[in-house]
LOZABA-830254 format. One record per atom (N, C-alpha, C): residue in one letter; x negated, y negated, z negated. Coordinates in steps of 0.02 Angstrom, whole numbers, padded with zeros to 5 digits, always signed. Example, Ala and Ser with C-alpha at 12.3 -4.5 7.8 and 13.67 -1.06 7.14 Angstrom:
2
A-00660+00284-00390/A-00615+00225-00390/A-00660+00165-00390/S-00642+00112-00354/S-00684+00053-00357/S-00645-00002-00394/
//
This chain:
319
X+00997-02035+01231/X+01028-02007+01171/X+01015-01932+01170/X+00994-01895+01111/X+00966-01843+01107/X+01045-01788+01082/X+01048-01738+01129/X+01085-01698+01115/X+01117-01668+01056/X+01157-01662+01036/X+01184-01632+00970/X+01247-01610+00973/X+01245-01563+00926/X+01329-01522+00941/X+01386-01571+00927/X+01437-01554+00955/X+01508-01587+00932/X+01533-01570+00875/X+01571-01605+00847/X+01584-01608+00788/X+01653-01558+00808/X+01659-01493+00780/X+01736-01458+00806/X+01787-01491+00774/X+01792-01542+00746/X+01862-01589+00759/X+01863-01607+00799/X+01809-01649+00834/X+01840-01672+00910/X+01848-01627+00959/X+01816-01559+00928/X+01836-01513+00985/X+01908-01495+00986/X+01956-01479+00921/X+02024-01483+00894/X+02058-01537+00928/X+02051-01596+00916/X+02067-01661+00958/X+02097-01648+01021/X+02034-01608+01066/X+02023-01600+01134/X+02091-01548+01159/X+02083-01480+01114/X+02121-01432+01105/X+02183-01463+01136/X+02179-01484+01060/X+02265-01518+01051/X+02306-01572+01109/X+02238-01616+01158/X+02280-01639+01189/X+02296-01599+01240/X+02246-01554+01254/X+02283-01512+01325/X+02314-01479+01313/X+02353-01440+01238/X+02425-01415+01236/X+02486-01474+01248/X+02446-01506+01216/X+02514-01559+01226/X+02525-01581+01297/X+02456-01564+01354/X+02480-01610+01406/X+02527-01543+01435/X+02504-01455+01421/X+02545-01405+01465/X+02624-01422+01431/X+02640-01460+01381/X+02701-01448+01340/X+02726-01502+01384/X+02694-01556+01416/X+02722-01650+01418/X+02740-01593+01497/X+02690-01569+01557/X+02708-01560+01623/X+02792-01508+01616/X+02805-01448+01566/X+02846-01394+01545/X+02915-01467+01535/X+02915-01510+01483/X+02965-01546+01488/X+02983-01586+01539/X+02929-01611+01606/X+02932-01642+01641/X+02962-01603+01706/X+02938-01542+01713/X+02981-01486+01744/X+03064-01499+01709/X+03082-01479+01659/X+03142-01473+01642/X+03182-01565+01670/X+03159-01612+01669/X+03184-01651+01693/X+03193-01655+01772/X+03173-01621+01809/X+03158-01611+01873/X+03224-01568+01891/X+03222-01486+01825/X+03262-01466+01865/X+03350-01468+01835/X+03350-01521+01791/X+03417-01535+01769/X+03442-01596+01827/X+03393-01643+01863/X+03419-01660+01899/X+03418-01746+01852/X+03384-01741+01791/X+03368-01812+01752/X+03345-01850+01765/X+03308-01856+01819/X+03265-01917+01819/X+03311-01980+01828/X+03360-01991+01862/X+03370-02075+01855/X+03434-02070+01795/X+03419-02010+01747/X+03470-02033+01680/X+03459-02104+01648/X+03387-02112+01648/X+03360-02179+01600/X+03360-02229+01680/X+03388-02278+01689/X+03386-02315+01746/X+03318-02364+01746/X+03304-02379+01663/X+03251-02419+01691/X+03196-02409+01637/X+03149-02436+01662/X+03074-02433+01612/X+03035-02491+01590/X+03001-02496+01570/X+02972-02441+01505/X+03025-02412+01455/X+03083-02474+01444/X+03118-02461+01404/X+03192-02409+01411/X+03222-02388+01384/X+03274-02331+01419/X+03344-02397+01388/X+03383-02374+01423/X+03448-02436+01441/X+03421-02493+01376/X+03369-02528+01387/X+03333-02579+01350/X+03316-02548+01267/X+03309-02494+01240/X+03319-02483+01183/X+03235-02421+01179/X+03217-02438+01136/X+03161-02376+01099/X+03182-02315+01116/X+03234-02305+01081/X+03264-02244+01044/X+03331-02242+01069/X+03342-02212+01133/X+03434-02227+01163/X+03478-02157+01116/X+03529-02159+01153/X+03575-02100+01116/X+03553-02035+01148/X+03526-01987+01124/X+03505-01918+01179/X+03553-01874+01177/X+03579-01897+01249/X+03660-01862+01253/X+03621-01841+01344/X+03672-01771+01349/X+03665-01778+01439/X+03602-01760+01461/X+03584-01811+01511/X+03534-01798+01560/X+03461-01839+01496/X+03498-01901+01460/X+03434-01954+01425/X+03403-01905+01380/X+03427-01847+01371/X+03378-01785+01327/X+03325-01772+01355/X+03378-01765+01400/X+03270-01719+01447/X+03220-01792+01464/X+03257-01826+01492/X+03193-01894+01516/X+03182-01935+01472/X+03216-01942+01392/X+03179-01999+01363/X+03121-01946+01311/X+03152-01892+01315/X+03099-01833+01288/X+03044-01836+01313/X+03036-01835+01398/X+02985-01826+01432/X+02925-01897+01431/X+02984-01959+01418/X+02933-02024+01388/X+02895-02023+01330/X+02957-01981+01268/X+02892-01991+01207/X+02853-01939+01202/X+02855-01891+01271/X+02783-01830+01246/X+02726-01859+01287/X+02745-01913+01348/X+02691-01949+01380/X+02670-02001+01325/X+02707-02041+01285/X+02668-02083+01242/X+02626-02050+01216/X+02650-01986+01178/X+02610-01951+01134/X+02537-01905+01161/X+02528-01919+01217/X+02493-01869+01266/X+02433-01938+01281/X+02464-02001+01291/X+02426-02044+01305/X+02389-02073+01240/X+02411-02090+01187/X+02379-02111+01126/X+02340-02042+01113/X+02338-01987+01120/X+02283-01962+01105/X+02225-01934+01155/X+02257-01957+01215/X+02193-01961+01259/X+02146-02054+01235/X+02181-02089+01229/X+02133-02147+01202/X+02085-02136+01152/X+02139-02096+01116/X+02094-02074+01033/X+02035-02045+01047/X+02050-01967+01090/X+02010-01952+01103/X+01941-01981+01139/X+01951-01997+01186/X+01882-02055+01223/X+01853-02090+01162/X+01875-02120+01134/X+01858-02182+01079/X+01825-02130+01039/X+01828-02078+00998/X+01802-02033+00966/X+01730-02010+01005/X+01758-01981+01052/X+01682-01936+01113/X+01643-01998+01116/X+01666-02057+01116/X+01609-02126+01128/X+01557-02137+01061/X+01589-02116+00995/X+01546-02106+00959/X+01524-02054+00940/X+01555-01970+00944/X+01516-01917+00910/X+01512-01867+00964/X+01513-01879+01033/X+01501-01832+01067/X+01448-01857+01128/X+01357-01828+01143/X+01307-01849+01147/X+01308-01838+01217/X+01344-01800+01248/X+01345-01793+01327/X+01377-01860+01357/X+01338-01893+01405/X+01365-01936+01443/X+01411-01917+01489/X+01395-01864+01516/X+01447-01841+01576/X+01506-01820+01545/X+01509-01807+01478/X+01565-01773+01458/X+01607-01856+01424/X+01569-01891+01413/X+01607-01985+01411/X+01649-01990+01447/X+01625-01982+01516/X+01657-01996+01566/X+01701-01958+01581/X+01694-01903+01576/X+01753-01879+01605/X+01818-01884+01561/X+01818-01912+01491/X+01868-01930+01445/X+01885-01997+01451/X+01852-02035+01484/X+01867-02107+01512/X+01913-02107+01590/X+01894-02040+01614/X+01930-02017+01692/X+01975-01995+01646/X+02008-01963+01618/X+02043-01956+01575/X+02111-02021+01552/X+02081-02062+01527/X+02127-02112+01519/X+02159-02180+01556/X+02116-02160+01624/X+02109-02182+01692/X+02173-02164+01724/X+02162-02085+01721/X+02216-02041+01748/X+02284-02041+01705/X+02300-02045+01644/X+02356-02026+01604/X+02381-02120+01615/X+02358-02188+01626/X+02381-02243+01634/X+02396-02235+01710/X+02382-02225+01750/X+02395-02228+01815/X+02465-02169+01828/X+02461-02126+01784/X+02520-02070+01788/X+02593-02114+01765/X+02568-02135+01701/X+02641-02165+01657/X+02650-02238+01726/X+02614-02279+01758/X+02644-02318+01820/X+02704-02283+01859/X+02650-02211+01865/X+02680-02189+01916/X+02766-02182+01913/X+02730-02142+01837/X+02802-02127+01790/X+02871-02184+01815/X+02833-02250+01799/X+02894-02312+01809/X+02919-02304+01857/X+02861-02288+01890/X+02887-02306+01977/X+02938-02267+01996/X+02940-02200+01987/X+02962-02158+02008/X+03042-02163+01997/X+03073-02205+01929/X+03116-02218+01929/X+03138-02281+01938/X+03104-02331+01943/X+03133-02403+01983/X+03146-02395+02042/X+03120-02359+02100/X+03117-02365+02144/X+03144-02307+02150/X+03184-02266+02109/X+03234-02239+02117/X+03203-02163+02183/X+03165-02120+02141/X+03144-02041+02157/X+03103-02058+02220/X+03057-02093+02254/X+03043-02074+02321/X+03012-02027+02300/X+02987-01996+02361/X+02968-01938+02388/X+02886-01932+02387/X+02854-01965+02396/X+02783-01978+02401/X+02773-02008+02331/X+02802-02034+02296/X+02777-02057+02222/X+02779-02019+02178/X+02856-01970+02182/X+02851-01911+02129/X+02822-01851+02151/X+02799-01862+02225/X+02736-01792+02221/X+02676-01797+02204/X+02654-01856+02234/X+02600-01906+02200/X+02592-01911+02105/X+02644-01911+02081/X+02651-01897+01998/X+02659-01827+01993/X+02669-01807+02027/X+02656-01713+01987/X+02611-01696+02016/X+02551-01705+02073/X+02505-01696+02070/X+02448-01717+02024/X+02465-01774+02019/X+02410-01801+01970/X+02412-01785+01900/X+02464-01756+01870/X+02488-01723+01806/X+02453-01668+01817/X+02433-01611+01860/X+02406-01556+01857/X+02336-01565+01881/X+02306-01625+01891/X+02243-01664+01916/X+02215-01676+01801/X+02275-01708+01783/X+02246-01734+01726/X+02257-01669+01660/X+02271-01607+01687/X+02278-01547+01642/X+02198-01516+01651/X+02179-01541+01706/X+02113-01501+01722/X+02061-01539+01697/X+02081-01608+01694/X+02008-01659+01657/X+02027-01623+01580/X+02082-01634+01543/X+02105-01595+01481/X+02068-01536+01462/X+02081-01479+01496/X+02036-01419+01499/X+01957-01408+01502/X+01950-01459+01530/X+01873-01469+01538/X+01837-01487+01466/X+01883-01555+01434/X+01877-01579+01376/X+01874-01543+01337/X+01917-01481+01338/X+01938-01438+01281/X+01869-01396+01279/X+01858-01359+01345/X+01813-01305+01361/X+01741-01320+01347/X+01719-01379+01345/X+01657-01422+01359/X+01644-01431+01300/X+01683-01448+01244/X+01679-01487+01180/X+01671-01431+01121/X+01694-01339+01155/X+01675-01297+01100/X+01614-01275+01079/X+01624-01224+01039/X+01551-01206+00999/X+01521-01165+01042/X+01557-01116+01086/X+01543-01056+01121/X+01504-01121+01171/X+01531-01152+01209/X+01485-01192+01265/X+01416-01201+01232/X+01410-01208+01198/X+01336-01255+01145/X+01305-01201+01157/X+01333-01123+01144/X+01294-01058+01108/X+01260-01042+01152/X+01223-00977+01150/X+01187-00948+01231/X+01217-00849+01198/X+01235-00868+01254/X+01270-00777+01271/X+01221-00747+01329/X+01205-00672+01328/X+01174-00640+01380/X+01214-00626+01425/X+01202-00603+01496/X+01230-00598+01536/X+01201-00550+01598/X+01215-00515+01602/X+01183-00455+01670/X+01183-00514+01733/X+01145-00490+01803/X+01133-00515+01838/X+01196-00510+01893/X+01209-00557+01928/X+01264-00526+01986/X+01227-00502+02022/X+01262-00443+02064/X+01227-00411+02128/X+01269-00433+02193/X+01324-00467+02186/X+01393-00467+02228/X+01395-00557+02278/X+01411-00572+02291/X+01429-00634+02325/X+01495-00626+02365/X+01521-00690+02343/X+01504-00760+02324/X+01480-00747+02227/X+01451-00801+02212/X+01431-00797+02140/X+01513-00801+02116/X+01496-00775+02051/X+01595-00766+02016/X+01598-00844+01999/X+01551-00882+01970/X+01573-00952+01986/X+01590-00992+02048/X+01580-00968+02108/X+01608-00999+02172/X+01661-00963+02181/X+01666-00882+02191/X+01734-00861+02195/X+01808-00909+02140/X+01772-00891+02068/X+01841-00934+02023/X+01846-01003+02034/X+01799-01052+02056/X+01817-01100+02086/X+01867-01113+02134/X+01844-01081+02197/X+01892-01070+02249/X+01960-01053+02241/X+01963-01014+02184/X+02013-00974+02186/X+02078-01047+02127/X+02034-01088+02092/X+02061-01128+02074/X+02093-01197+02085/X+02071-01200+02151/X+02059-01245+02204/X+02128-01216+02247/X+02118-01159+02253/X+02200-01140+02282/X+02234-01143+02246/X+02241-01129+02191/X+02282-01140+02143/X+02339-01216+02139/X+02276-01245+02144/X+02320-01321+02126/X+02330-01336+02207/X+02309-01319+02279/X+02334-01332+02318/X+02421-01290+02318/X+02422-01232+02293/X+02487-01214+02304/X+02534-01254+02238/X+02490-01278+02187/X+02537-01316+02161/X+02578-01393+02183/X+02513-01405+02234/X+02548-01486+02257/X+02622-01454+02330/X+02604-01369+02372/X+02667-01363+02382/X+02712-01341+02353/X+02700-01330+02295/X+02774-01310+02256/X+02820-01403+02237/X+02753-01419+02200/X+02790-01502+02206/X+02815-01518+02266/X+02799-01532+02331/X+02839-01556+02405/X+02901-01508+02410/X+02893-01448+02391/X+02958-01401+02414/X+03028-01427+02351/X+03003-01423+02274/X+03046-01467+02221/X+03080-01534+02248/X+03029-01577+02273/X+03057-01651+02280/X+03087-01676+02335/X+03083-01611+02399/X+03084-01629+02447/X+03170-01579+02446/X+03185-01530+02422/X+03257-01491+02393/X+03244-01443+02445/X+03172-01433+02453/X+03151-01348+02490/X+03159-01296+02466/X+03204-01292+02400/X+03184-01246+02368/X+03218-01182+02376/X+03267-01197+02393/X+03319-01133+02442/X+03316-01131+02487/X+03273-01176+02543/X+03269-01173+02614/X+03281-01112+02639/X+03240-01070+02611/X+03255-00999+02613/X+03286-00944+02564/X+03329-00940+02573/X+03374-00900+02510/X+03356-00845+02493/X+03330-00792+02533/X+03327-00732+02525/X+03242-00706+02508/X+03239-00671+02465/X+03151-00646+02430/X+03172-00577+02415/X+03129-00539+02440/X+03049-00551+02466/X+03049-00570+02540/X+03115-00555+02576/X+03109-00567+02650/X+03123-00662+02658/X+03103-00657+02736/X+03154-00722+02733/X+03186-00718+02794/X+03258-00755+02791/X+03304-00744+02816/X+03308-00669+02843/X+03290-00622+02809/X+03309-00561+02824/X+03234-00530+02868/X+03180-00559+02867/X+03119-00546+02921/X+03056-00577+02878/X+02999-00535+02916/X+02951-00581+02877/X+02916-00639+02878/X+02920-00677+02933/X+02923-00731+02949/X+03000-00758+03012/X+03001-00813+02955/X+03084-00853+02959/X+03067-00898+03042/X+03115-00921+03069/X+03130-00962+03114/X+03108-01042+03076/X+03045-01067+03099/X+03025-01116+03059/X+03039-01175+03108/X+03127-01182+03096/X+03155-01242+03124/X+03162-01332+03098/X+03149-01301+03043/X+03152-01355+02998/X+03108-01390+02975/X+03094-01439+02939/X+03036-01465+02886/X+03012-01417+02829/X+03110-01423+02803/X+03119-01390+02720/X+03104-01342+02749/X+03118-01288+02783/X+03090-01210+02801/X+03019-01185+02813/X+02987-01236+02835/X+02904-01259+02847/X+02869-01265+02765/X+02897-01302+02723/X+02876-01323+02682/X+02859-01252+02622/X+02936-01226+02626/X+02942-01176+02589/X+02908-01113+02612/X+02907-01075+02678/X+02846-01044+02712/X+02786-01040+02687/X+02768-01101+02658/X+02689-01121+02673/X+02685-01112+02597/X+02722-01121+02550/X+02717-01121+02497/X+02726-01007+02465/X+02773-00983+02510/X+02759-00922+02496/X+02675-00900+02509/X+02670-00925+02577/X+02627-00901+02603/X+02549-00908+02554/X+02561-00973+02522/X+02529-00997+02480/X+02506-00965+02420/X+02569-00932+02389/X+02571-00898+02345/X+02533-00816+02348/X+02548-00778+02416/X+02490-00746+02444/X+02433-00756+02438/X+02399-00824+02446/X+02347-00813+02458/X+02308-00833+02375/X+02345-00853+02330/X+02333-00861+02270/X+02302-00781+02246/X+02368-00737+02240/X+02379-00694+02237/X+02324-00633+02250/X+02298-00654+02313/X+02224-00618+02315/X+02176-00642+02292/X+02161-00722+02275/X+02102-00734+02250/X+02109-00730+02188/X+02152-00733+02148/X+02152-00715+02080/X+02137-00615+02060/X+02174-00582+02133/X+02167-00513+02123/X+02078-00516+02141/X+02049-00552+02168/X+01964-00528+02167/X+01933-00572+02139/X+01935-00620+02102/X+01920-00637+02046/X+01909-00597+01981/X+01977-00594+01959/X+01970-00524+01929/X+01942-00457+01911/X+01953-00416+01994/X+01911-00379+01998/X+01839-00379+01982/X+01837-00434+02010/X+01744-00455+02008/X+01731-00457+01922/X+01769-00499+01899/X+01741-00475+01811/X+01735-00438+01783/X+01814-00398+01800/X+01820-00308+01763/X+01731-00258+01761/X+01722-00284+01845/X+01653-00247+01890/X+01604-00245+01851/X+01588-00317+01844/X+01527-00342+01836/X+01519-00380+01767/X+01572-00400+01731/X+01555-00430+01665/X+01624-00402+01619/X+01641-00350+01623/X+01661-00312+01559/X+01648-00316+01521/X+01584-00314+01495/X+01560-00322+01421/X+01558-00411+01400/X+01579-00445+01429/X+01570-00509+01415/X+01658-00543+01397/X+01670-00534+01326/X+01728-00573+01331/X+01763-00641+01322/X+01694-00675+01350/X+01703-00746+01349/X+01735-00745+01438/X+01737-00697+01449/X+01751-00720+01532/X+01800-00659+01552/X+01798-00597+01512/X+01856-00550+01502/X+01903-00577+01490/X+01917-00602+01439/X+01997-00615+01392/X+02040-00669+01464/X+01966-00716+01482/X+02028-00777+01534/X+02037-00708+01591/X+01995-00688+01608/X+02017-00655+01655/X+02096-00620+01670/X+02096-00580+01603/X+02151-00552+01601/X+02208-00583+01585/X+02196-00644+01543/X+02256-00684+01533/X+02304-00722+01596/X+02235-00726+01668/X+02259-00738+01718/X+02308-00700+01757/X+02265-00644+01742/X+02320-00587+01788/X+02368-00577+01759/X+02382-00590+01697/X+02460-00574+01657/X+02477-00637+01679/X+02464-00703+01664/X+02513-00748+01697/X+02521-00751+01760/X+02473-00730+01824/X+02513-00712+01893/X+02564-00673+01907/X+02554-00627+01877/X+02635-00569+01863/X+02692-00606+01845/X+02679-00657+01786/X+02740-00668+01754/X+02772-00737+01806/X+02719-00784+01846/X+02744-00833+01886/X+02766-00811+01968/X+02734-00735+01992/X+02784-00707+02026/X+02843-00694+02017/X+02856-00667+01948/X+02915-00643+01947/X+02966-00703+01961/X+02935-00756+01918/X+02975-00802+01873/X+02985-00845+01980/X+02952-00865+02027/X+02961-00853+02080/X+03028-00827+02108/X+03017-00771+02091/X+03079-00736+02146/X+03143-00745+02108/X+03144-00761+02032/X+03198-00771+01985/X+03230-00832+02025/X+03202-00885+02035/X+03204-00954+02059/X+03252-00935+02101/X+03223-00891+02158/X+03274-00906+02213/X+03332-00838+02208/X+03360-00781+02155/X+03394-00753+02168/X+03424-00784+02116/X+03414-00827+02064/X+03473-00845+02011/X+03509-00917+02061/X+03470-00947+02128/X+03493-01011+02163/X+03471-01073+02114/X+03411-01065+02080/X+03375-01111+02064/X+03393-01144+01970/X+03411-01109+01939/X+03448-01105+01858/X+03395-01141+01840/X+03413-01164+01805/X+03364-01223+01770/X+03317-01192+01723/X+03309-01119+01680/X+03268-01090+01657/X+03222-01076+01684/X+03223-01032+01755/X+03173-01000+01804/X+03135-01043+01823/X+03177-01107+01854/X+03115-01155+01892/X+03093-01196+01842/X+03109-01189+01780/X+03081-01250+01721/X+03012-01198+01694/X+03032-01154+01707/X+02980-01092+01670/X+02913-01100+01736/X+02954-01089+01782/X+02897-01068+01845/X+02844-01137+01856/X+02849-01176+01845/X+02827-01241+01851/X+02790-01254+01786/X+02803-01224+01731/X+02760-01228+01661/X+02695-01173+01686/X+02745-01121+01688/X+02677-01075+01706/X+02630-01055+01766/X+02650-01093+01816/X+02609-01127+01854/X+02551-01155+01820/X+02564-01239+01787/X+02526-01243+01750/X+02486-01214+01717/X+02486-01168+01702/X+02472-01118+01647/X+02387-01072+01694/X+02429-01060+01731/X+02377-01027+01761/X+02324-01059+01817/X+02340-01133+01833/X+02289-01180+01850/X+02219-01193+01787/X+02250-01193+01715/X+02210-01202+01686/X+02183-01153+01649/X+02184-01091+01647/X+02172-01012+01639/X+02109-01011+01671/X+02131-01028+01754/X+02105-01012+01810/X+02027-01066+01802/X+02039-01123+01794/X+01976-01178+01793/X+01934-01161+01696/X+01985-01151+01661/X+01925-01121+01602/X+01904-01056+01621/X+01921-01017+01668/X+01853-00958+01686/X+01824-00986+01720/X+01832-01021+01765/X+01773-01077+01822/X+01713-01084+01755/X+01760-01145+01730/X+01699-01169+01680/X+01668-01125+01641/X+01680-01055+01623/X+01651-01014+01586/X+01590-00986+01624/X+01618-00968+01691/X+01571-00926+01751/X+01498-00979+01748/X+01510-01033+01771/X+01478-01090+01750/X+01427-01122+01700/X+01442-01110+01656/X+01410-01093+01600/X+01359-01022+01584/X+01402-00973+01611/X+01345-00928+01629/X+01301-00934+01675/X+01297-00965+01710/X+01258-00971+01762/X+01223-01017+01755/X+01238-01071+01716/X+01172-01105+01701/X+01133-01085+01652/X+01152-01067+01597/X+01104-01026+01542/X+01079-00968+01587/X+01103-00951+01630/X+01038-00876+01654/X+00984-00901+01673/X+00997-00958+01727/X+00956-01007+01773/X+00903-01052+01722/X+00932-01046+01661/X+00893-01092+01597/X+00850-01019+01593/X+00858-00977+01575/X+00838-00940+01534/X+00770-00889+01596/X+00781-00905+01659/X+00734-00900+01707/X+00689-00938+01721/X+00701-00983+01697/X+00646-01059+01699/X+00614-01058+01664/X+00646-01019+01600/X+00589-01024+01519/X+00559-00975+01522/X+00550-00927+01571/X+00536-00837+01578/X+00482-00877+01633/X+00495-00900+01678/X+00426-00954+01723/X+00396-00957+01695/X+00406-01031+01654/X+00355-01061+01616/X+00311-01023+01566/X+00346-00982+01531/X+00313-00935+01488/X+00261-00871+01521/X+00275-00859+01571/X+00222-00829+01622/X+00171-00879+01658/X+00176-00937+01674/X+00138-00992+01682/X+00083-01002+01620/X+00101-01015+01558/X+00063-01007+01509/X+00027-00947+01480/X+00054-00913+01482/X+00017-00835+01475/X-00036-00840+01533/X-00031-00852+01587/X-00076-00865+01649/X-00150-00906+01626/
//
């Protein structure tokens, strides 16, 4: 099948489901930290009814069911659409991993409340929720006009290439997101009360699990913290003039500021249901910030690498 642009409705489509999936994980946080999850006792259906009374705790969790219905019918849509007007095979697939991932989540979903919160199922479901924001993003990023276009680009002089650095750096990202999930589900989340120190020092007496868990997750946040600070840097450096890879840049570093803060809010308000409902959205937030500059870096780098091949060949023929 011979290449051709996407139609920017399905790129809209695409858009639209990965706001909706950062909106579906932001409500799924708020059920987490009201403490909702076994409001609805059973599933699919909530106390056997469509539509129960949304009183209490059944606000936040039957909310959090109909933004997954709504998250899942248009990941179907979507696939079923890309199967007819979008010419990339690899990009098929990954909207078919897509609906792979959002059916295996809503199981999880069940599971998580039949079997009444374990521990390995609902970390297992909030990992894979920030697993299926990144196939989303991809969809979104992959399916625009700017991907299709060809932009110039100066040469790097620096290593790692800024596409392996923002990789990496996105890659930590979602590893410190799966420990923020174990520290949430596991009730690490005060293990240590006191920020920026802990227990009054900079490394705590790591007697515990929960104290281990939470440790590793500051520590975590450190090391985010620098690869997003030379990430960054590296663009400011070297692709300033490029604001297909400027704007994420900076949008990153404003949301690391704001999920530090929102961080230390967590543990001096003793965990308020705003801070950690916020900190856990924008988490999110900056996993997928972080992987649409990947994919942007990416994109530059193959059009240079295109555009060196055609600079070959065209010296080959002149030859």
């Amino acid at each position: 099948m011979s290449s051709s642009p996407t139609p920017l409705w399905v790129h809209r489509l695409a858009v639209a489901l990965m706001v909706a999936t950062l909106l579906l994980i932001a409500i799924g946080a708020s059920v987490t930290s009201t403490g909702s999850g076994l409001a609805v006792p059973d599933w699919p259906l909530s106390f056997g009814q469509v539509f129960p009374p949304m009183v209490g705790g059944v606000l936040y969790e039957h909310s959090h069911r109909m933004a997954a219905a709504v998250v899942g019918m248009l990941t179907v849509t979507l696939m079923v659409v890309m199967s007819r007007w979008e010419s990339r095979a690899w990009l098929q697939w990954v909207s078919r991993t897509a609906v792979l991932a959002v059916v295996l989540q809503g199981l999880l979903g069940g599971i998580t409340v039949l079997w009444l919160l374990p521990t390995a199922i609902s970390v297992s479901h909030a990992c894979l929720a920030q697993a299926f924001l990144c196939l989303t993003v991809t969809l979104a990023v992959c399916t625009g006009p700017s991907w299709q276009q060809r932009w110039a680009s100066r040469e790097e002089d620096s290593q790692p290439r800024l596409v392996v650095l923002a990789g990496v750096t996105t890659g930590m990202i979602y590893g410190q997101l799966i420990l923020g999930a174990l520290m949430r589900h596991t009730g690490a989340g005060l293990a240590i009360p006191d920020f920026p120190l802990a227990f009054g020092g900079l490394v705590p007496p790591l007697d515990s699990p929960a104290v281990l868990i939470h440790f590793l997750h500051r520590v975590g946040a450190l090391a985010v913290t620098l690869g997003i600070a030379w990430t960054v840097s590296r663009v400011i450096r070297q692709h300033a003039g490029e604001r297909q890879l400027l704007r994420p840049a900076l949008t990153l570093s404003c949301l690391l500021l704001v999920q530090l803060t929102l961080g230390a809010l967590t543990i001096w308000t003793r965990r308020a249901v705003l801070p950690v409902t916020a900190h856990v959205a924008v988490g999110a937030a900056v996993l997928a910030t972080s992987l649409f500059l990947t994919l942007r870096s990416l994109h530059l780098l193959k059009l240079r690498f295109g555009a060196q091949e055609r600079h070959f060949l065209t010296e080959q023929v002149s030859a």
